[in-house]
C-alpha positions in Angstrom: 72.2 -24.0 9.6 70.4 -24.1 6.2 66.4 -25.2 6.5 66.3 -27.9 3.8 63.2 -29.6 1.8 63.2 -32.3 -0.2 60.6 -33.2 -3.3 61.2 -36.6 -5.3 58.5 -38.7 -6.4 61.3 -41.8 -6.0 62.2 -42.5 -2.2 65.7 -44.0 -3.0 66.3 -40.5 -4.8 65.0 -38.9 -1.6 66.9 -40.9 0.6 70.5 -40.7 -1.7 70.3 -37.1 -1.4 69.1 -36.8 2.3 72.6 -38.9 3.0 74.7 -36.4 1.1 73.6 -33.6 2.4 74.2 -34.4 6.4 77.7 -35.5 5.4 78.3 -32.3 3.5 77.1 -31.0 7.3 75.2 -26.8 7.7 71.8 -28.4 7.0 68.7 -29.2 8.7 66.2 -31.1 6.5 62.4 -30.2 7.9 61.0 -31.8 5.3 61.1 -35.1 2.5 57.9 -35.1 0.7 57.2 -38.2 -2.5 54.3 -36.3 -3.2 54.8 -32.7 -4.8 51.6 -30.8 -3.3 52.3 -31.7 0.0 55.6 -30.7 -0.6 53.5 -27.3 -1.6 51.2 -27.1 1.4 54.3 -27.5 3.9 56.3 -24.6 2.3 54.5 -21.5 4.1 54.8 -23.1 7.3 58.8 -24.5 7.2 60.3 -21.4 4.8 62.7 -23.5 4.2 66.2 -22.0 2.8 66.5 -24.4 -0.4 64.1 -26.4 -2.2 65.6 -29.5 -3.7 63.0 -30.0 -6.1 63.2 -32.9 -9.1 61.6 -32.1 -12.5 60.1 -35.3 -13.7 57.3 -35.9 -11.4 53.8 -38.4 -11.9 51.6 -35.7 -9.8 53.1 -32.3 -11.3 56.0 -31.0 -13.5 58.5 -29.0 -10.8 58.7 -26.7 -13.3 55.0 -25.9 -12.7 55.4 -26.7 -9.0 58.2 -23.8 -9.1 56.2 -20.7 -10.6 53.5 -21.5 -7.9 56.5 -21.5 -5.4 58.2 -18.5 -6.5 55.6 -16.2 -4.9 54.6 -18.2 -2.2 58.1 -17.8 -0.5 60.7 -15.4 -1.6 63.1 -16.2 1.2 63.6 -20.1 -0.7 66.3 -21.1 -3.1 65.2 -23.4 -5.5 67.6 -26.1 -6.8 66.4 -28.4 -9.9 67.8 -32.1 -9.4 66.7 -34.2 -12.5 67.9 -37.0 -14.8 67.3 -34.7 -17.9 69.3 -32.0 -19.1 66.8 -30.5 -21.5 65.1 -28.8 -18.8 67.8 -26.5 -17.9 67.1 -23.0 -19.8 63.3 -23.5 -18.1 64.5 -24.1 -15.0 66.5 -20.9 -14.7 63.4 -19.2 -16.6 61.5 -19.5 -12.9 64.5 -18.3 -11.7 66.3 -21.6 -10.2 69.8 -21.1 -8.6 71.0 -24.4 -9.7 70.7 -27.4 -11.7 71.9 -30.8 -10.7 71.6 -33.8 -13.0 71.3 -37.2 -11.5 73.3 -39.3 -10.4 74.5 -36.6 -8.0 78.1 -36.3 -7.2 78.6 -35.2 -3.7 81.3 -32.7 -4.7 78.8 -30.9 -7.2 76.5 -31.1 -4.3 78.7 -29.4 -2.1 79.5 -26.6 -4.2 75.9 -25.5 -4.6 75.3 -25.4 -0.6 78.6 -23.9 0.3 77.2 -21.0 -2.3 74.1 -20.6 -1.0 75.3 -20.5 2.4 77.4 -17.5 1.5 75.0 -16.0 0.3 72.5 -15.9 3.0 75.9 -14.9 5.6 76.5 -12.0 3.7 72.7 -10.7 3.5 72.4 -11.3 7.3 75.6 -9.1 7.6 74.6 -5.5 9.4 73.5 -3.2 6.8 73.3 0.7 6.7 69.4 2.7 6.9 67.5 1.8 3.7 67.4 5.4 2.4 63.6 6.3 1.0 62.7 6.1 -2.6 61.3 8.7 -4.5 57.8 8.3 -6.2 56.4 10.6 -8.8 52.7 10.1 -9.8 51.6 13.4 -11.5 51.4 12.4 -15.1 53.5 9.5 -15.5 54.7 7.2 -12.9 58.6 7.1 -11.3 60.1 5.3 -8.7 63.7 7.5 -8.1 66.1 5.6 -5.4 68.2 7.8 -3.1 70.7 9.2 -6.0 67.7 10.0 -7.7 68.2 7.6 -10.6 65.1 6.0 -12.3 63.9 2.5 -11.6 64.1 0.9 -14.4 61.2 -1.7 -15.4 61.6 -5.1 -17.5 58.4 -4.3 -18.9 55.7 -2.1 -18.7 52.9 -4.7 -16.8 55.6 -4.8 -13.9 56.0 -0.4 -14.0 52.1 -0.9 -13.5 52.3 -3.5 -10.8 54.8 -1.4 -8.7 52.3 1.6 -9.0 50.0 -0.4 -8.2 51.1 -1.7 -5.3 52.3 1.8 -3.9 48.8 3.4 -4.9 46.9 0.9 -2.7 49.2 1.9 0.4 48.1 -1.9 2.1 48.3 -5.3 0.9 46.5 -6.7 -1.4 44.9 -10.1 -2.2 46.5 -11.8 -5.3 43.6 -12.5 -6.7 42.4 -8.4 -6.7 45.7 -7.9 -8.6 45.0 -10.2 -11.3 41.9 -8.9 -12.0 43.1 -5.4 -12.0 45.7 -5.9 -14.2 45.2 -8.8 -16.1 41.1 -8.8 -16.1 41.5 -10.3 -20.3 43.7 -13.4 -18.9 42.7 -16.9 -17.7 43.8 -18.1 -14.0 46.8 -19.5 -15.1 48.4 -17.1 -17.5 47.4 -14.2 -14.9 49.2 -15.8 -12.2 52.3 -16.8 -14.4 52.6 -12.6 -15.4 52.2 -12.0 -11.7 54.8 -13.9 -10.6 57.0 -13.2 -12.8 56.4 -9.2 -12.5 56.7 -10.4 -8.7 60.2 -11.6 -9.5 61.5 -8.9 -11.9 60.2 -6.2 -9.6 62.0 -7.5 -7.0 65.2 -8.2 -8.8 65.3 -4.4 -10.4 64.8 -2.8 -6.5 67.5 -5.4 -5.1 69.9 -3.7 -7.9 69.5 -0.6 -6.6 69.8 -2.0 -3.1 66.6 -2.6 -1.7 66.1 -5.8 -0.4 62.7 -7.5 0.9 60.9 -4.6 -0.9 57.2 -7.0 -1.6 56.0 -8.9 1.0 53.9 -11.6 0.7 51.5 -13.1 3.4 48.7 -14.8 3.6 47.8 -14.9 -0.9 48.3 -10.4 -0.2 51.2 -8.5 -1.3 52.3 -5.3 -0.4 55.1 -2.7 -0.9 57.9 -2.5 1.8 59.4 0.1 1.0 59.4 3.3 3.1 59.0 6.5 0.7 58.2 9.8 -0.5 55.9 10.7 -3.0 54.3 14.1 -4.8 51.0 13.5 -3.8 52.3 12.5 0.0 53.5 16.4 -0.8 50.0 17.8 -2.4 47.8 15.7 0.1 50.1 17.4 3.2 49.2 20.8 1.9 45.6 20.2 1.6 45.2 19.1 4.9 46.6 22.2 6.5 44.4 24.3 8.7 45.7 26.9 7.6 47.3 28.3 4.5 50.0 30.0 3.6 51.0 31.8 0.0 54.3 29.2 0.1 51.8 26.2 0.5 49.7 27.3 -2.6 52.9 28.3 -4.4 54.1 24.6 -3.8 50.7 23.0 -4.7 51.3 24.7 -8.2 54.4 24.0 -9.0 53.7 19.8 -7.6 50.8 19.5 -9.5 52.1 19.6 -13.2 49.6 17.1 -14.4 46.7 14.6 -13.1 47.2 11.7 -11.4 48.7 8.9 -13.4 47.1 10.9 -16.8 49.7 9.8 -19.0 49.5 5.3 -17.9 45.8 4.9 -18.3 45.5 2.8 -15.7 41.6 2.1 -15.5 42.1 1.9 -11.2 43.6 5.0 -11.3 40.7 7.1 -12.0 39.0 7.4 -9.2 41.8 8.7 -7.4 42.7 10.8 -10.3 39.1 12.2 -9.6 39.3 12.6 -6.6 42.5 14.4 -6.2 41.9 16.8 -9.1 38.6 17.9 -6.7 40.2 18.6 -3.7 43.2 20.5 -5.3 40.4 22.3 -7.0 38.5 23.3 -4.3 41.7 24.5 -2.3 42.6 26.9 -4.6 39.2 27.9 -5.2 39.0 28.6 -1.4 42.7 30.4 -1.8 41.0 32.7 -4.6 37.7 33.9 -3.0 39.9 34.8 0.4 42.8 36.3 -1.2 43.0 40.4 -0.4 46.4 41.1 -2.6 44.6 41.6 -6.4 47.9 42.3 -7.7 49.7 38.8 -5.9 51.2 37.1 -8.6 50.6 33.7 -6.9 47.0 34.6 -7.2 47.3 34.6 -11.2 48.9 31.0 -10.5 46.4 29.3 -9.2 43.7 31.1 -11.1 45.3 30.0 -14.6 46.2 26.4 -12.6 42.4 26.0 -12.1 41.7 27.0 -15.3 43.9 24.4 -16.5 43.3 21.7 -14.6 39.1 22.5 -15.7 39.2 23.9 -18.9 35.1 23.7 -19.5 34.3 25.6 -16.1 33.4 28.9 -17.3 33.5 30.4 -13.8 37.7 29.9 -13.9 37.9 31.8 -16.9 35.7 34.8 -15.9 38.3 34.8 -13.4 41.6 35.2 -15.4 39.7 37.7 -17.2 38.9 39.9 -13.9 42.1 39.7 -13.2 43.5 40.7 -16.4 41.1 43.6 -16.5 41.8 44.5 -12.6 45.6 44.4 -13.7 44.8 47.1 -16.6 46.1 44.3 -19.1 43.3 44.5 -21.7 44.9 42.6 -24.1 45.6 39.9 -22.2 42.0 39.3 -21.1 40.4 39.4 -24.4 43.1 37.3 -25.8 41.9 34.8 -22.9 38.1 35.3 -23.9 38.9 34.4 -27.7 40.8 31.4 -26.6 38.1 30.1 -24.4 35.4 31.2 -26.6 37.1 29.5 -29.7 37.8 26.3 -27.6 34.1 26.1 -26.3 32.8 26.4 -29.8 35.0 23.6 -31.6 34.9 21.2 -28.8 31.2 21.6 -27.2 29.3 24.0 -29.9 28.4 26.4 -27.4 29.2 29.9 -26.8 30.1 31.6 -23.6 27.3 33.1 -20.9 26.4 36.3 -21.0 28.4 37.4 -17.8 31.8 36.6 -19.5 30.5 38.7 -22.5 29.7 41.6 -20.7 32.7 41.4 -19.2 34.6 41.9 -22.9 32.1 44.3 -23.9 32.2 46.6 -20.9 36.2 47.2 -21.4 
C-alpha cells in the first residue's frame, strides 16, 4: 500500500485525482492539502511514498515547494500534475519521477503508480551485507567502494560535501553546512547547492550500490555509510600502548601527505593540525627510545619527521647524526647544505651553532 499526498490549490482538482487513484486501488491517501505549506509541514510526520504535487499554485510555485522537499524526505516520489507543459525540463531538474498534464487520464495515471510501486517492491526485496567503502584523506580526498573503484563526483562542491560529512563523524545541522561550504551565498542559493549536492551524492553512491547512504533528521544530516579510512588506520596506531617497529613502519608508509593538503578546505585545518602533531610526537617518542642505531625504520621516521616539519632544526640535526653514526659522511653534509640552503631562501636565517659543529667536527 502506497502512502499518498495530495497538493492542489483547486479542490475539484484535488478531489478528481483522489477518485482516480482509489479505483486504480494500492494507495492510501494520508493527506489532501489546498494550501502548499501545510502540505510542507505535514510531510516529516506522514513520509508519504508519492507527492502529487501541481505546479501552478497562488501561495508557492511546486517547483519551489519541490527543492525544499527534496531534502526534507528522501524516501518521497514526487509527481508534477499541471495544466502547463512548459514546466517539464524543471520539473525533472529537482528530480521529479513524473509529469502529468491535466486533464488526467486514468490510464496515464495508472502507469505512473504501477511504476513506482515496482519500484519500492524490488528495494524492499532482501539484499546482501553493504560491503564498506574505502576513504582516503591524506592529501586529496577518495571515497573507493568494495572493488576499489573511485566515487566519482558531479562536481567538486558535492566531493567536498561528502568529506565533509565523513570528517564530522555525526550529523550535522543544515544550517552549519551552509555556512561551511557556501559562507559567500545568500539563504536561498546555499540551500538550493545543498540540496542538490544532497541529491547527486546520493544518486552517485546508489550507482555503486549504496542505498540510504545520508540521512536526514531533524534539519541534521549525516553519512550512513559504514567504512574504513587511512586515518581510522594512523589514529589506531597512535593509540597503541605500546609500539611495535611494524606499527611505525605502517604509520610511514599511511601518512604520504597532510590531512586534506591538496582540497583546501578551510574546516579541515584544524584537524590537519592536529593530526600532523600527534603523528609527530609518536615518532619523536619512537626516535628518543629506539636502541638499534643502524634500524632502517629508524632513518624512516627520522626523514618522515623531517618532512612532515621541514623548519624544525632539531629533525635535521637528527638525519645528520644518523648519517654520521652510519659512517655516511656524504650523505649528512649533503643534508646540512640542503637544509642550510632551504633556511636561507625561505626564512634568511642560518642554522644554530649545534648543527654546525656537527659538519665541522666530521
Amino acid at each position: 500500500m502506497l502512502k499518498v499526498i495530495l497538493v492542489d490549490d483547486e479542490i475539484l482538482a484535488i478531489e478528481l485525482l483522489e477518485a482516480m487513484l482509489k479505483e486504480i486501488g494500492g494507495i492510501e491517501i494520508v493527506g489532501k492539502f489546498s494550501n502548499p505549506f501545510e502540505g510542507l509541514e505535514n510531510l516529516s510526520t506522514q513520509k508519504p511514498d508519492i507527492l502529487f504535487l501541481d505546479i501552478e499554485m497562488k501561495e508557492m510555485n511546486g517547483i519551489k515547494l519541490a527543492q525544499k522537499i527534496e531534502s526534507l524526505s528522501a524516501q518521497t516520489e514526487i509527481v508534477f500534475v499541471t495544466a502547463y507543459d512548459e514546466y517539464a525540463l524543471q520539473a525533472f531538474n529537482v528530480h521529479a519521477v513524473d509529469y502529468i498534464l491535466k486533464p488526467i487520464e486514468k490510464g496515464r495515471l495508472e502507469k505512473t503508480v504501477q511504476r513506482i510501486q515496482q519500484r519500492r517492491l524490488q528495494s524492499e526485496l532482501p539484499s546482501p551485507q553493504v560491503p564498506l567503502l574505502q576513504a582516503n584523506f591524506l592529501g586529496g580526498f577518495r571515497l573507493l567502494d568494495q572493488l576499489k573503484e573511485p566515487i566519482k563526483w558531479r562536481t567538486k562542491k558535492v566531493k567536498e560535501f561528502c568529506a565533509y560529512l565523513i570528517h564530522q563523524n555525526k550529523s550535522v545541522h543544515r544550517e552549519k553546512i551552509m555556512e561551511e561550504l557556501w559562507p559567500d551565498r545568500t539563504l536561498d542559493k546555499a540551500s538550493v547547492a545543498l540540496h542538490t549536492s544532497v541529491y547527486h551524492l546520493r544518486k552517485e553512491l546508489k550507482n555503486h550500490g549504496y542505498h540510504d547512504s545520508i540521512k536526514y533528521d531533524d534539519e541534521r544530516y549525516s553519512f550512513a555509510i559504514e567504512l574504513n579510512s587511512d586515518v581510522q588506520d594512523i589514529k589506531i596506531i597512535l593509540n597503541k600502548t605500546q609500539t611495535k617497529v611494524e606499527d611505525v613502519k605502517h604509520l610511514i608508509d599511511l601518512y604520504k601527505n597532510h590531512y586534506l593538503a591538496e582540497e583546501y578546505y578551510d574546516w579541515a585545518v584544524e584537524e590537519r593540525e592536529q593530526l600532523q602533531k600527534k603523528v609527530i610526537k609518536f615518532l619523536d617518542k619512537f626516535i628518543m627510545n629506539m636502541d638499534a642505531k643502524k634500524d632502517r625504520v629508524l632513518k624512516e621516521a627520522i626523514d618522515k619527521l623531517a618532512e612532515m616539519d621541514p623548519w624544525e632544526e632539531r629533525f635535521t640535526v637528527l638525519q645528520v647524526q644518523f648519517h654520521i653514526q652510519q659512517g655516511e659522511h656524504r650523505a649528512a653534509i649533503e643534508t646540512y647544505n640542503r637544509y642550510k640552503s632551504n633556511l636561507w631562501n625561505h626564512l634568511g636565517i642560518k642554522p644554530q651553532e649545534k648543527l654546525v659543529n656537527l659538519i665541522k667536527n666530521i
